[in-house]
VONU-179891 format. One record per residue: residue in three letters; z, y, x negated of N, C-alpha, C, O, CB in turn. Coordinates in steps of 0.02 Angstrom, whole numbers, padded with zeros to 5 digits, always signed. Glycine has a CB too. Layout:
<atoms>
ALAZYXZYXZYXZYXZYX/...
</atoms>
This chain:
<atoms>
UNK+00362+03145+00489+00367+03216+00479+00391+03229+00408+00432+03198+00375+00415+03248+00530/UNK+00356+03280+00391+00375+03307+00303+00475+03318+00302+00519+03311+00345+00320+03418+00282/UNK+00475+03338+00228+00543+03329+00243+00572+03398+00265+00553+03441+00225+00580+03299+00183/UNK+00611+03422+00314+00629+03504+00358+00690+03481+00366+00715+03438+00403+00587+03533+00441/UNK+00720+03539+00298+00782+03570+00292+00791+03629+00292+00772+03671+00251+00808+03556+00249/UNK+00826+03636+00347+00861+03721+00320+00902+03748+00317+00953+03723+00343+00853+03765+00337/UNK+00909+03822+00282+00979+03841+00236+01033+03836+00266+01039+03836+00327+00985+03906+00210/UNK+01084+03831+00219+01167+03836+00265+01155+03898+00314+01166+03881+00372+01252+03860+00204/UNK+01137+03956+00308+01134+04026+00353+01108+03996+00390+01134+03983+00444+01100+04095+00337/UNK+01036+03972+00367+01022+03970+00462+01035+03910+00507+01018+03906+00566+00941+03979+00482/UNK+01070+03862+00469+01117+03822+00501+01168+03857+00567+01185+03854+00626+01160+03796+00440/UNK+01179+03895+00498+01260+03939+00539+01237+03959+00581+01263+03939+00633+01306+04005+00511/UNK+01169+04012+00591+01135+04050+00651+01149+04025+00710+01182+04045+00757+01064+04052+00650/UNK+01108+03960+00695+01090+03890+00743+01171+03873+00771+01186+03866+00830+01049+03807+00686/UNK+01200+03871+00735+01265+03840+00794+01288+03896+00820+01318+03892+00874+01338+03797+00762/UNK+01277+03965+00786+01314+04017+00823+01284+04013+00898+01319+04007+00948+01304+04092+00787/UNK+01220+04018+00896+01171+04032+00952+01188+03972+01012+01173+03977+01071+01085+04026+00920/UNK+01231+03905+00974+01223+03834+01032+01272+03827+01042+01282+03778+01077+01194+03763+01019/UNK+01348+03874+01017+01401+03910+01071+01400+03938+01121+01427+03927+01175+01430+03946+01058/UNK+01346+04003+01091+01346+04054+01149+01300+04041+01203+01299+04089+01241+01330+04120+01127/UNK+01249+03978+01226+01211+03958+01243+01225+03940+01326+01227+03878+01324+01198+03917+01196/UNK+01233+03953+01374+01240+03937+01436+01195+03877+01477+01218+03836+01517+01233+03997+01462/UNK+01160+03881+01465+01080+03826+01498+01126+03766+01436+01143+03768+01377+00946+03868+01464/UNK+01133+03717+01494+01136+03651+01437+01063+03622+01407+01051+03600+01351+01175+03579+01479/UNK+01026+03627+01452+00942+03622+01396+00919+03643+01349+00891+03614+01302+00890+03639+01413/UNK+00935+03726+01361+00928+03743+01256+00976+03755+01232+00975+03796+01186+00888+03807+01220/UNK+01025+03729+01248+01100+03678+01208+01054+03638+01174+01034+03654+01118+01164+03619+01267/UNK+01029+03566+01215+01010+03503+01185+00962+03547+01146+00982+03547+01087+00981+03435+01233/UNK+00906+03587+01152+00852+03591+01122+00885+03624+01055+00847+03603+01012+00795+03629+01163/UNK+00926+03657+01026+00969+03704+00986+01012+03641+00953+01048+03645+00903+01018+03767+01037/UNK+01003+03599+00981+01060+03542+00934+00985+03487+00898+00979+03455+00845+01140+03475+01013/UNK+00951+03494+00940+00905+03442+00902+00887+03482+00838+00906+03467+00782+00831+03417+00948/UNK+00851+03532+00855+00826+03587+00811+00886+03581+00737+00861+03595+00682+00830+03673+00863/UNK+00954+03562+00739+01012+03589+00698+01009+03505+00659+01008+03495+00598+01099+03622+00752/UNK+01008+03464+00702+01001+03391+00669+00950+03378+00623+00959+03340+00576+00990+03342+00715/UNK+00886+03414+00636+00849+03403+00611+00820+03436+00531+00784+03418+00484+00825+03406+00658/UNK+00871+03507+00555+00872+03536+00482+00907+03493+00421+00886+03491+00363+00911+03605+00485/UNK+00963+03460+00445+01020+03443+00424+00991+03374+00389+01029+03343+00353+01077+03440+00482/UNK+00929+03350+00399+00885+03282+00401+00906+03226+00430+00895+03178+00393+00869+03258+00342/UNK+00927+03213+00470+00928+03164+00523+00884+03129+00568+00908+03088+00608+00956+03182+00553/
</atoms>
């Protein structure tokens, strides 16, 4: 996969959203999504 980073904001978005997140599935799906910005 090309290289997918993204900005500190929408970093921040992303964890705001995988606090407030109830379903532990789009937990995991909201944390992969955040790792992956981050390039991991």
């Amino acid at each position: 996969m090309n290289d997918y980073r993204l900005s500190d904001e929408e970093l921040a978005e992303l964890r705001a959203a995988h606090r407030r997140v109830r379903d532990i599935r789009e937990a995991y799906r909201i944390n992969a999504v955040i790792l992956l910005g981050q390039g991991r």
